[in-house]
C-alpha positions in Angstrom: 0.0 0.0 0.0 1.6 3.3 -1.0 -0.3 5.1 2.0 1.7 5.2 5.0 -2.3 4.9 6.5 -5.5 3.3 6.2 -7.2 6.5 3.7 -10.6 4.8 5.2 -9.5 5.5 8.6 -7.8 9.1 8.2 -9.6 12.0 9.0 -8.9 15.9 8.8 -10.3 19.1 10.2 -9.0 22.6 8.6 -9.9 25.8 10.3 -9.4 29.3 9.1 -11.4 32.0 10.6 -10.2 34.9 8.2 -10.9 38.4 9.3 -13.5 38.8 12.0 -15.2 42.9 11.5 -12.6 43.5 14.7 -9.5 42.1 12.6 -7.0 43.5 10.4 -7.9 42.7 6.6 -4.9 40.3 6.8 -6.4 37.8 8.7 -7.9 36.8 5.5 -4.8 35.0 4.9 -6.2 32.7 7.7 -8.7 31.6 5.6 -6.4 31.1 2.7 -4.3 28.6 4.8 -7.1 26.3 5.7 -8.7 26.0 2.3 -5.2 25.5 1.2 -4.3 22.3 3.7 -7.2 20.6 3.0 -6.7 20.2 -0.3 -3.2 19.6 0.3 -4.4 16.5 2.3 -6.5 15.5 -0.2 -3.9 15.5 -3.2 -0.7 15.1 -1.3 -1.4 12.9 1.6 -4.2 11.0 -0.2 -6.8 11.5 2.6 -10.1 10.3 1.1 -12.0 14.1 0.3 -15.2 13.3 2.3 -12.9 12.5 5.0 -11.4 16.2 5.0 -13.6 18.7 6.4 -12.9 22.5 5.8 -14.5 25.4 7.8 -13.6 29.1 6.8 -14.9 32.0 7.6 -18.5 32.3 8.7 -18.5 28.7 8.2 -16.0 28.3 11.6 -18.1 29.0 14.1 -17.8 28.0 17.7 -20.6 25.6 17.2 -19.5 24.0 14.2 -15.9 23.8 15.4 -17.4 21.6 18.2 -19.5 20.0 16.1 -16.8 18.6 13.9 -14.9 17.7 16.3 -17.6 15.7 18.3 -18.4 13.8 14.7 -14.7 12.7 14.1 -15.0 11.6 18.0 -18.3 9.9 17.5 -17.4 8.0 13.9 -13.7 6.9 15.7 -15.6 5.4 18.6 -16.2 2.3 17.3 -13.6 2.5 15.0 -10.6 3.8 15.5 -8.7 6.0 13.3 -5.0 5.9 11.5 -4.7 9.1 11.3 -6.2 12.7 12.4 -4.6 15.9 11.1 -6.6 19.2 12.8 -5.0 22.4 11.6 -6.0 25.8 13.1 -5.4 28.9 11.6 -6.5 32.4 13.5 -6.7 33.6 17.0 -6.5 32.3 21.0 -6.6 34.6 24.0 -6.5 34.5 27.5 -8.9 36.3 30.4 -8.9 35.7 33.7 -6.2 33.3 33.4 -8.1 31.0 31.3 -6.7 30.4 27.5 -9.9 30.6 24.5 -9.7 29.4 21.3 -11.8 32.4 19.0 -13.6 31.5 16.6 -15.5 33.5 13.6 -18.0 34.5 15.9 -16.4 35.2 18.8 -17.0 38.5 20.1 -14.3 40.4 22.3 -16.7 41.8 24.8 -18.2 38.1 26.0 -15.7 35.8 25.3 -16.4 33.7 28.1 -19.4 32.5 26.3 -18.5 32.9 22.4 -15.0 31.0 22.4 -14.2 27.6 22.7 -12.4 27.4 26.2 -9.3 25.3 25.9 -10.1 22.9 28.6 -13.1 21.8 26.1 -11.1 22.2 23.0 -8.1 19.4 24.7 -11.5 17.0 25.9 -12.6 17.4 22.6 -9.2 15.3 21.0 -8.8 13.2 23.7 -12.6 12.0 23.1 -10.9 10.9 19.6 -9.5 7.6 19.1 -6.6 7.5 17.2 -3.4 5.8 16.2 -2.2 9.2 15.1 -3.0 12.5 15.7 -0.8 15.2 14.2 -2.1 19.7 15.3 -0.5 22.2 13.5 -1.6 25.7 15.1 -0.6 28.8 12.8 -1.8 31.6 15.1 -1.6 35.5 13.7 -1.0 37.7 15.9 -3.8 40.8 15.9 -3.6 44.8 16.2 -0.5 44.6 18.1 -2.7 42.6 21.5 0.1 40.3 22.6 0.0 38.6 25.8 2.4 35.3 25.4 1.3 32.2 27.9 3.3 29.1 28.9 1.2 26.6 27.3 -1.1 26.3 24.2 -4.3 25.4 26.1 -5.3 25.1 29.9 -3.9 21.7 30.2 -1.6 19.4 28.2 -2.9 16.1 29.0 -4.0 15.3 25.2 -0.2 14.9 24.5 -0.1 12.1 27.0 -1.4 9.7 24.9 0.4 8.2 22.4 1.4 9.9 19.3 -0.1 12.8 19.9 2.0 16.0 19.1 0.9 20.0 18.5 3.5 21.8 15.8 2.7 25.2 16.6 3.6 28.7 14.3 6.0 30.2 16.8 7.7 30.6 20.3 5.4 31.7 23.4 7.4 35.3 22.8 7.3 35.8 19.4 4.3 36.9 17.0 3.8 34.8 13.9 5.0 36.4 10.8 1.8 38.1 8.3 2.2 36.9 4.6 -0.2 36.5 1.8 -1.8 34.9 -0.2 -0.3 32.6 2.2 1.3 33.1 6.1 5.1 31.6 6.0 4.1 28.6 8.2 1.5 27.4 6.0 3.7 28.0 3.0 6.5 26.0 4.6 4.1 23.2 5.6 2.3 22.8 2.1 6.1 22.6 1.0 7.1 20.0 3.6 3.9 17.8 3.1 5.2 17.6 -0.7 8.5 16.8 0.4 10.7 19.7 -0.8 13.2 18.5 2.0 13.7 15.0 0.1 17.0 14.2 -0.9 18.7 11.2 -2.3 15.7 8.3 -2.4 13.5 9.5 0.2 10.0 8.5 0.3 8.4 9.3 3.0 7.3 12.7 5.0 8.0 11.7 8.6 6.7 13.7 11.7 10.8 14.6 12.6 11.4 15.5 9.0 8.9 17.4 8.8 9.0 19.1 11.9 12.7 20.1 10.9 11.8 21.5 7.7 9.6 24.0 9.3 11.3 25.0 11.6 14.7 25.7 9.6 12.3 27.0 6.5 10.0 29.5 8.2 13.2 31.1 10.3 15.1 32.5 7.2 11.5 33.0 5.0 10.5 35.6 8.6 14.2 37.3 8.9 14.4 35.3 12.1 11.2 36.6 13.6 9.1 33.3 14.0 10.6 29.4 15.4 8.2 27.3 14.6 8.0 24.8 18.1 7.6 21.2 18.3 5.4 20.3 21.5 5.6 16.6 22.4 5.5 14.5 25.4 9.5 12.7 25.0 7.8 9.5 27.0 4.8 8.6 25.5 5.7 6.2 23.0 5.4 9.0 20.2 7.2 7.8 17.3 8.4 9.1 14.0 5.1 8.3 12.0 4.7 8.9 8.6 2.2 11.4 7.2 2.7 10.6 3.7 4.5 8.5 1.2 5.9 9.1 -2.4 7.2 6.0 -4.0 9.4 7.6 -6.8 10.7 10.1 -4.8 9.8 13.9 -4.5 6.4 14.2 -6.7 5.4 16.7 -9.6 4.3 19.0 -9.9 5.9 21.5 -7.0 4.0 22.4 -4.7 4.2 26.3 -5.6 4.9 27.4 -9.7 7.1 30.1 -10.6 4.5 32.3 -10.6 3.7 32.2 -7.0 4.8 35.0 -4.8 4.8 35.7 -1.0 4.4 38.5 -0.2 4.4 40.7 3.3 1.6 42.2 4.5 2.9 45.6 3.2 2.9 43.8 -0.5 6.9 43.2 -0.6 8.2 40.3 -2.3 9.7 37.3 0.5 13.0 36.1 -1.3 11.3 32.4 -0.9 14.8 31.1 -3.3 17.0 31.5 0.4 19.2 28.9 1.7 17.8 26.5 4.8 20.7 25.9 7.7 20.1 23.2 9.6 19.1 23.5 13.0 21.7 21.0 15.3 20.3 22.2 18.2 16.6 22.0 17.5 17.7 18.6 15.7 19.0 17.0 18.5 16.7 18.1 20.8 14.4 15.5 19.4 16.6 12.9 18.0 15.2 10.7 20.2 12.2 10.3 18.1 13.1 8.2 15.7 14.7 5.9 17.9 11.0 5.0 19.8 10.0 1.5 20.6 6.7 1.2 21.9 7.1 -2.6 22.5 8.9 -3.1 25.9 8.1 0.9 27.4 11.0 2.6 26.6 12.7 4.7 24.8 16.1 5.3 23.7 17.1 9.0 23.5 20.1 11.1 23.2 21.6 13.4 26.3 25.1 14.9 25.3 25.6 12.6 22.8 24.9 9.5 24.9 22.7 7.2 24.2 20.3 6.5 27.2 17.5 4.1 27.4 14.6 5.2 30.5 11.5 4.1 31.7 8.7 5.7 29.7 6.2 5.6 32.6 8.6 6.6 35.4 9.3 9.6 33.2 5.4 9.7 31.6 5.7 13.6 33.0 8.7 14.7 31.4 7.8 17.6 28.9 10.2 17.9 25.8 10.0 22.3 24.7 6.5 22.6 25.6 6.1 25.4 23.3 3.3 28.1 22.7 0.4 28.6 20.4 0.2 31.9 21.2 1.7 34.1 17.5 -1.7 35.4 18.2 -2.6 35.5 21.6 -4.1 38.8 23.7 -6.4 39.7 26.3 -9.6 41.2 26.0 
């Protein structure tokens, strides 16, 4: 099978909630990036296109966020999924100490009550069963409302579970970078799912690879403004999965023409043709990845450049760069 994944047992949610009347026109770009990944899905990834479901706009509301959700959660009850990809493109905030997810209909004023809390949103995954389950969270940071927090939502317990891992736009400190018709993250990941960062007879997209390529693509496409983070439990059995799978090699067409241009928000062309430098640091941070063995609970990792084998639930707490969703987090 050329799938790395059962295609009848994969499903997707893209979210993009383009420019609320509150926003800055270039939160549009949101909605660009979601219709954009689920088609990527579709054609690269070879998710089955009922199976990919794509709210933009009006059409991600708080309701039918949940709603979604609570149907992927419902169908993978009885059946479990390979796969689950949910991608978020827009805003979160945080009042009263309490992180919200907002949605196209969201209002500033009442947020309490027109956001999706976080503590529902992380229920909400953990209520799906899974093999796999992949969150990519490009968050745009608004009108200049910043207010970084420590951890993408109020609790982390979804990424206790078994592959389960949250590749988010940028640092906790850092806004994510404004682009069009495109933002760079969602450039760089359309990229990585068609495996621009093959070389020699590669094959497959792998979580680690990919995670890489966006990290070390999106840092010299924003001038160094925006580190894409990796957030991932280092003991709980995650492994180096596969997201998809080109047997000849790097497929065609690109995944962007000649034609295309990113631009800034000001309209300025983004030299897209620069160099990629390795990150060694980021690299080995979570070398340990591909090493995983989920047979006999453990995992073998690297510390210093020595090899170490621990106890995955003696260490089930350990958090490896917990990073933040928050390019677009502020307070009401």
């Amino acid at each position: 099978m050329n799938s790395p994944f059962d295609p009848g047992k994969a499903y997707a949610l893209s979210i993009g909630i383009g420019n609320r009347e509150v926003d800055s026109p270039a939160m549009a770009t949101s909605a660009n990036d979601a219709r954009r990944i689920g088609k990527e899905l579709v054609g690269r990834a070879k998710f089955m296109p009922e199976k990919v479901q794509t709210l933009i706009n009006a059409d991600a509301s708080v309701s039918n966020v949940l709603k979604e959700l609570d149907k992927i959660a419902d169908i993978t009850e009885s059946a479990p999924a390979d796969m689950v990809i949910i991608y978020f493109s827009g805003h979160g905030c945080v009042k009263n100490d309490i992180y919200y997810i907002v949605c196209r209909d969201t209002v500033n004023s009442d947020v309490e009550h027109t956001a999706i809390k976080g503590s529902v949103f992380v229920e909400k995954l953990k209520a799906i069963r899974t093999d796999k389950m992949l969150i990519f969270l490009d968050c745009c940071h608004s009108g200049g409302m910043y207010d970084p927090i420590d951890i993408p939502f109020d609790e982390a317990d979804v990424l206790k579970m078994k592959n389960r891992v949250i590749i988010s736009a940028s640092k906790p400190d850092k806004v994510s970078y404004l682009s069009k018709p495109l933002s760079i993250f969602t450039y760089a990941l359309v990229e990585g799912l068609a495996g621009k960062f093959f070389s020699g007879n590669d094959t497959d997209v792998t979580l680690f690879d990919l995670a890489m390529y966006l990290r070390e693509r999106v840092v010299p496409l924003s001038e160094n403004k925006q580190q894409p983070q990796l957030n991932i439990l280092r003991d709980s059995f995650t492994s180096d999965f596969v997201i998809a799978r080109y047997p000849n090699g790097q497929p065609r067409p690109a995944a962007f023409d000649e034609d295309f241009s990113l631009l800034t928000n000001e309209g300025k062309d983004i030299n897209t043709n620069i160099e990629t430098v390795k990150d060694e640091e980021f690299r080995k941070e979570f070398s340990w990845m591909v090493n995983v063995s989920g047979n006999n609970n453990t995992v073998v990792g690297v510390n210093n450049g020595t090899i170490t084998t621990e106890n995955t639930v003696q260490n089930a707490e350990k958090i490896v760069n917990m990073g933040d969703v928050s390019g677009s987090t502020f307070n009401f």
